[in-house]
C-alpha positions in Angstrom: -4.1 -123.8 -150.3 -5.6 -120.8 -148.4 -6.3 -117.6 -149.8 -6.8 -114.1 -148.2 -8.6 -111.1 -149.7 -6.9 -108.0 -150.1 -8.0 -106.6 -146.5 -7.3 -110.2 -144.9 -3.8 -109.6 -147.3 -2.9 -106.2 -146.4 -3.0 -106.4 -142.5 -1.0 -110.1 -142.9 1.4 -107.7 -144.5 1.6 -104.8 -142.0 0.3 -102.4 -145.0 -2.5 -100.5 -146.4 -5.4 -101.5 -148.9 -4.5 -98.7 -150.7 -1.1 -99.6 -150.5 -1.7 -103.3 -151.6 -3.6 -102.0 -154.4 -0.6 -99.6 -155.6 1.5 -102.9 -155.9 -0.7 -104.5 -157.6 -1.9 -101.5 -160.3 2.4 -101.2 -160.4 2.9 -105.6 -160.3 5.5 -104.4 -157.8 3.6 -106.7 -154.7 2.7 -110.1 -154.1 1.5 -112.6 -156.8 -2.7 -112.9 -156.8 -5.1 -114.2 -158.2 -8.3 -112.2 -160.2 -11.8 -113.9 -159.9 -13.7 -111.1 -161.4 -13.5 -107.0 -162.6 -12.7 -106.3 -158.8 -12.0 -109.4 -156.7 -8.8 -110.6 -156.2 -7.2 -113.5 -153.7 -3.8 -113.9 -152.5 -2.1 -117.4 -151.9 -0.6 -117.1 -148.0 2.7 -119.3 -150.1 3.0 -116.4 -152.2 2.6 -114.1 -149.0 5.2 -115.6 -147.2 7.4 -115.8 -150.4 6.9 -111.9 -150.9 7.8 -110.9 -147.5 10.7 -113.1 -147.0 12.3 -111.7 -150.1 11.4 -108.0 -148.7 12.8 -108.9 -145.4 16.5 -110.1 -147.1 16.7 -106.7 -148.7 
């Protein structure tokens, strides 16, 4: 399984860091995963999942 940081995330997305990170702080975005106080990784299956169920609405 392949993981993207929250830049590599973000632009996959078509959004902001700082957008990426309001998701997260609100659990509003995509599922991650933490590896430390400030490192986070996102599946690209739960990238796809995400934006398929944003595209529907």
């Amino acid at each position: 399984m392949r993981y993207l940081t929250t830049g590599e995330a973000a632009r996959w997305l078509g959004v902001t860091e700082r957008r990426l990170r309001e998701w997260r702080q609100n659990r509003e975005g995509p599922a991650y995963v933490k590896y430390g106080p400030r490192t986070y990784r996102y599946a690209m299956a739960d990238l796809e999942a995400f934006r398929d169920k944003h595209a529907e609405q």
